[in-house]
N, CA and C of each residue as an Amber inpcrd file, in Angstrom:
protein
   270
   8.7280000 -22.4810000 -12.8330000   8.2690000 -21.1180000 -12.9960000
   8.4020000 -20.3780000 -11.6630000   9.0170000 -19.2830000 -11.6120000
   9.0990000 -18.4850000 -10.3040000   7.4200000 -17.4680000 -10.1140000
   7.4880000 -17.6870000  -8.9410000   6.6060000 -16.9860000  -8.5290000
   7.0390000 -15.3410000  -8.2770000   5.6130000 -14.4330000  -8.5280000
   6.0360000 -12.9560000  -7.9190000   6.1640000 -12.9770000  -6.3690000
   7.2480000 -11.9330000  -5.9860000   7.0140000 -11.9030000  -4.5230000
   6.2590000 -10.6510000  -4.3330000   5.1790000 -10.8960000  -3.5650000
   4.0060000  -9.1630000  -3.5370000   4.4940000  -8.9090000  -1.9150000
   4.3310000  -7.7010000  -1.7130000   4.4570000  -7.3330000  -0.2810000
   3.5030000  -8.1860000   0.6510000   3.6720000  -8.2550000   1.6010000
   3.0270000  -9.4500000   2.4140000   1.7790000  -8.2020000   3.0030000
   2.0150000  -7.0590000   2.8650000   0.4360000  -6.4540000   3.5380000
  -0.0350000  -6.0220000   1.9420000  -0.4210000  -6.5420000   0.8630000
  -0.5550000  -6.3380000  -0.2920000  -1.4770000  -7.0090000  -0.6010000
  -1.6810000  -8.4870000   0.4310000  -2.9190000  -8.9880000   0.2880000
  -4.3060000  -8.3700000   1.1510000  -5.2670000  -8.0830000   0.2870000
  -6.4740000  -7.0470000   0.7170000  -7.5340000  -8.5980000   0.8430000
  -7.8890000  -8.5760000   2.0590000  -9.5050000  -9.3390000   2.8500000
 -10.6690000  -8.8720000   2.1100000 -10.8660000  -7.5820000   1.5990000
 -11.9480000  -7.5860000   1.0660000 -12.6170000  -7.5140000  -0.3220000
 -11.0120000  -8.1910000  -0.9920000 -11.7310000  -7.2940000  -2.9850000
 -10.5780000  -8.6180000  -3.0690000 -10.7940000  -9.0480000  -4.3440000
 -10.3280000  -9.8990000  -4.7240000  -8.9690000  -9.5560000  -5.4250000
  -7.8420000 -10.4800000  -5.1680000  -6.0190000 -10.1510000  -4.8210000
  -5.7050000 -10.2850000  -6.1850000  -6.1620000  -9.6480000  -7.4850000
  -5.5260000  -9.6160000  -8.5560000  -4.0020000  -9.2990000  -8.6080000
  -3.4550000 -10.1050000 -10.0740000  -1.9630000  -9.5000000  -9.9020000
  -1.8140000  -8.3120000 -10.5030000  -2.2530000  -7.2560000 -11.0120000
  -2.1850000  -6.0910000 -11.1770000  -1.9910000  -5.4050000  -9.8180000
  -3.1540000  -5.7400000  -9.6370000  -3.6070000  -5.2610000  -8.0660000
  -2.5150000  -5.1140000  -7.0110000  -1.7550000  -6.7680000  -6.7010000
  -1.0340000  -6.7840000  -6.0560000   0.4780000  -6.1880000  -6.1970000
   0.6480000  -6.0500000  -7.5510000   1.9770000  -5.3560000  -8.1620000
   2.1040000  -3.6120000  -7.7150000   0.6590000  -3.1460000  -8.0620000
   0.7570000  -1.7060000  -7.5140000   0.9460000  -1.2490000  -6.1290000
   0.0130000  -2.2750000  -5.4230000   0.2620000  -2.1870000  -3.7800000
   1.2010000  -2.4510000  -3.5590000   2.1400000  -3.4960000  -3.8200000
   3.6440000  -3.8180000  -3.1270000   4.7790000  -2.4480000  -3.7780000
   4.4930000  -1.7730000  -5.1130000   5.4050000  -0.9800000  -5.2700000
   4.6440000   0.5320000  -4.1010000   3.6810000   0.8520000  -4.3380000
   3.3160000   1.7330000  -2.9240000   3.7790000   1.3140000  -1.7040000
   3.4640000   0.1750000  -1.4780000   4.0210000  -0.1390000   0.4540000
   5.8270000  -0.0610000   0.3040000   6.1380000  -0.6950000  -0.2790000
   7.6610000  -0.4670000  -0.8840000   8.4430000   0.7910000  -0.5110000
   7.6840000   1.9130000  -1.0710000   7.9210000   3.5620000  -0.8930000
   7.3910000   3.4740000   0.6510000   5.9440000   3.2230000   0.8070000
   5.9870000   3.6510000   2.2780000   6.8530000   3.0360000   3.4090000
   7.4740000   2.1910000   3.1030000   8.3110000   0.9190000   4.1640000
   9.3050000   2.2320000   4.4180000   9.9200000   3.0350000   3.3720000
  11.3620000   3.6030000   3.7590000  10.4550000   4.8350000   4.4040000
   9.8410000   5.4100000   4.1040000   9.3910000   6.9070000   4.7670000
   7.9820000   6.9190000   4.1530000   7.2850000   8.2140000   5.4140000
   6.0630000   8.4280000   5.0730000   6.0250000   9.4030000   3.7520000
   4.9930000   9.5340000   2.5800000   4.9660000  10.1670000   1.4190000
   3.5690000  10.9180000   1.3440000   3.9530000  11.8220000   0.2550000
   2.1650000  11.7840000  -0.1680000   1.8990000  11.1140000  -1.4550000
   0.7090000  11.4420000  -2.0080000   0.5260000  10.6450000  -3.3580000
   1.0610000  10.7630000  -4.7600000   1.5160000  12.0900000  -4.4130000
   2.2290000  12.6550000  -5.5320000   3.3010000  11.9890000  -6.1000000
   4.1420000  12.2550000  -4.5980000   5.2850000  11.4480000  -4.4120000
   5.6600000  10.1330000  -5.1260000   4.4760000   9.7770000  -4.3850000
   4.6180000   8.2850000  -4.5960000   4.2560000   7.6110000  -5.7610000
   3.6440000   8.4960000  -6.3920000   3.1010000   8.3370000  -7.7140000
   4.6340000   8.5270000  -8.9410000   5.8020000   9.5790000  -8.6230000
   6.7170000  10.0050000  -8.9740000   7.6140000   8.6620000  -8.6760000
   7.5100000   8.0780000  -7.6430000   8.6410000   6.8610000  -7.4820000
   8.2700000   5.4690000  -7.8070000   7.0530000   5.8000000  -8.1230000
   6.9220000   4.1430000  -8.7640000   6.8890000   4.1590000 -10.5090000
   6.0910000   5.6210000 -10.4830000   5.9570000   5.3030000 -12.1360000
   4.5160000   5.3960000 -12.5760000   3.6920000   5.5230000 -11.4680000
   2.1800000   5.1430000 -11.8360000   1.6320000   6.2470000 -11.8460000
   0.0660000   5.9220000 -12.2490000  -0.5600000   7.5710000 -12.5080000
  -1.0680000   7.8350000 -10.7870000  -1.1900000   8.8730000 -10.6640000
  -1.5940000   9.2450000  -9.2540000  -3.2150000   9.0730000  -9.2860000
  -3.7740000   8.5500000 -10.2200000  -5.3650000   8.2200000  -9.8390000
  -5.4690000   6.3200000  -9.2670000  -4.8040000   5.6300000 -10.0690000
  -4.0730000   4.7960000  -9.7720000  -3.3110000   4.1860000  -8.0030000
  -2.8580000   5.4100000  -7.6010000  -1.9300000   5.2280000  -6.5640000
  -2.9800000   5.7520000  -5.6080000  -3.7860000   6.9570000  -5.4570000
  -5.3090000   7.2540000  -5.0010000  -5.9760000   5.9170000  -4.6890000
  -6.3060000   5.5740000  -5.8540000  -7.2810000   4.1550000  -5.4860000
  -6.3610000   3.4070000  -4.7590000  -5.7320000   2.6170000  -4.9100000
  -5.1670000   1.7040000  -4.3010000  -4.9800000   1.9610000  -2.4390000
  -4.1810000   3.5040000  -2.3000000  -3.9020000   3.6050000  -1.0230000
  -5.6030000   3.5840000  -0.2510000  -6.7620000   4.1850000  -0.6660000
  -7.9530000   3.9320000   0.0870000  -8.5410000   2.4200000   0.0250000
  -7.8430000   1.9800000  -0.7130000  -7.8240000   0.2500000  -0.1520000
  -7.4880000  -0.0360000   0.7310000  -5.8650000   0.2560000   0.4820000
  -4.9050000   0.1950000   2.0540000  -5.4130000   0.8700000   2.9890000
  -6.3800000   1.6860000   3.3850000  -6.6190000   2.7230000   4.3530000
  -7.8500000   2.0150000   4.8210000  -8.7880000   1.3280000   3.3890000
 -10.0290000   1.0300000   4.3230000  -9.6690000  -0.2610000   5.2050000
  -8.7040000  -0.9520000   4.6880000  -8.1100000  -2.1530000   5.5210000
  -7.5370000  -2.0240000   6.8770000  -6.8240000  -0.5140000   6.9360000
  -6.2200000  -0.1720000   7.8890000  -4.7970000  -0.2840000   7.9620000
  -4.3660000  -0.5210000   7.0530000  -2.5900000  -1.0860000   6.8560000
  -2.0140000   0.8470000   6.8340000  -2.5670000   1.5350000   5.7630000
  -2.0270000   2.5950000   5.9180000  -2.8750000   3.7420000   6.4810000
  -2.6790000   4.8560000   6.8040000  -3.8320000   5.3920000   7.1780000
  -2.9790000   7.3680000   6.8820000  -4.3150000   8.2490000   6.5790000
  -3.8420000   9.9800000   6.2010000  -3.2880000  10.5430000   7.3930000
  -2.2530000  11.3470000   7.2100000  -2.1630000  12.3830000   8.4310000
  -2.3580000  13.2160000   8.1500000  -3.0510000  14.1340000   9.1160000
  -3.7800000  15.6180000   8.9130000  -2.9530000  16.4130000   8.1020000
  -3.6400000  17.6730000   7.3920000  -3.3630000  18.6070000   6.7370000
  -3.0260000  18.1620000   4.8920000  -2.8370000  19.1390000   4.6700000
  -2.7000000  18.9780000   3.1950000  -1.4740000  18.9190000   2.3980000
  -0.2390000  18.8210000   1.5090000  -1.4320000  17.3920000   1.2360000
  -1.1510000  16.2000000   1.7430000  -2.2660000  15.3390000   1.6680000
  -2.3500000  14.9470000   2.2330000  -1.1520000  13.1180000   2.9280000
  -0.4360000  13.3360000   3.6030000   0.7340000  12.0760000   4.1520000
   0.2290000  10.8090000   4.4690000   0.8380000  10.0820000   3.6850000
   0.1980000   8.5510000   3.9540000   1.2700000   8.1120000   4.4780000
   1.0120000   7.0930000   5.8490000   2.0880000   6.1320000   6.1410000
   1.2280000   4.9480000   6.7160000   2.4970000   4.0960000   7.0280000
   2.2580000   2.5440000   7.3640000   1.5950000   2.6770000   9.2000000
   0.5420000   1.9650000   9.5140000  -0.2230000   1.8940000  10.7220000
   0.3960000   0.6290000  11.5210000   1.3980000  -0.5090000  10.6990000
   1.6180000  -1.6770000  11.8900000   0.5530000  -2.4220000  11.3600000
  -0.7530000  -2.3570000  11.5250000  -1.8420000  -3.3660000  11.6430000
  -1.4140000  -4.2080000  10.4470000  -0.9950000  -4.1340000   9.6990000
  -0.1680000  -5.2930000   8.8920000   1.1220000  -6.1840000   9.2910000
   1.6700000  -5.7070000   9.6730000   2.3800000  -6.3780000  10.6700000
   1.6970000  -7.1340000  11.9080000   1.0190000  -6.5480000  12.8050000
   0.7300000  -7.2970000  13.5860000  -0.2800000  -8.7610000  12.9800000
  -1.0370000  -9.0570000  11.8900000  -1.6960000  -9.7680000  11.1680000
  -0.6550000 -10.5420000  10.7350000   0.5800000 -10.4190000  10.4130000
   1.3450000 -11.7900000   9.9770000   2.0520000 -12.4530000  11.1660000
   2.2060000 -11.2230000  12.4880000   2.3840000 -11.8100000  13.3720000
   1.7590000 -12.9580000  14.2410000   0.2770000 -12.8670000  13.6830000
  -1.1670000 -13.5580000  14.3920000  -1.0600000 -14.7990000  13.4490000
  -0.4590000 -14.8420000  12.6580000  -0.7230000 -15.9380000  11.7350000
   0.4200000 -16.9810000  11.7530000   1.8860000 -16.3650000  12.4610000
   2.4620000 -17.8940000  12.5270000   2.4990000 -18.5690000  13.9310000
């Protein structure tokens, strides 16, 4: 049986790593890997509802993997701090 491959900053420390869970986050980080978006956006390139893509990114945000840039509306991109965490780990 093959396993899913989830984005490697897709695993969240503080809520438990469902595979729903992890399927939505890896198609969000996915979009954010190529360029910064907003939610709209990103909601438009994966397919998902934008309440959906809302929740998830303030996961990613309270973790610190992605984080808002000022003004409206509002731009989400990638912070590194996910990266540097797989770096700490081999």
């Amino acid at each position: 049986m093959l396993r899913e491959a989830y984005h490697p900053n897709a695993y969240l420390t503080n809520i438990k790593n469902i595979r729903l869970g992890l399927r939505a986050r890896t198609r969000i980080l996915n979009v954010l890997d190529k360029d910064f978006s907003n939610a709209k956006t990103i909601a438009k390139e994966t397919g998902m509802h934008y309440g959906v893509i809302i929740h998830h990114l303030r996961l990613l945000e309270a973790e610190g993997i992605v984080e808002r840039k000022p003004g409206k509306p509002h731009i989400w991109a990638l912070t590194g701090l996910g990266q540097k965490r797989l770096v700490n780990q081999s």
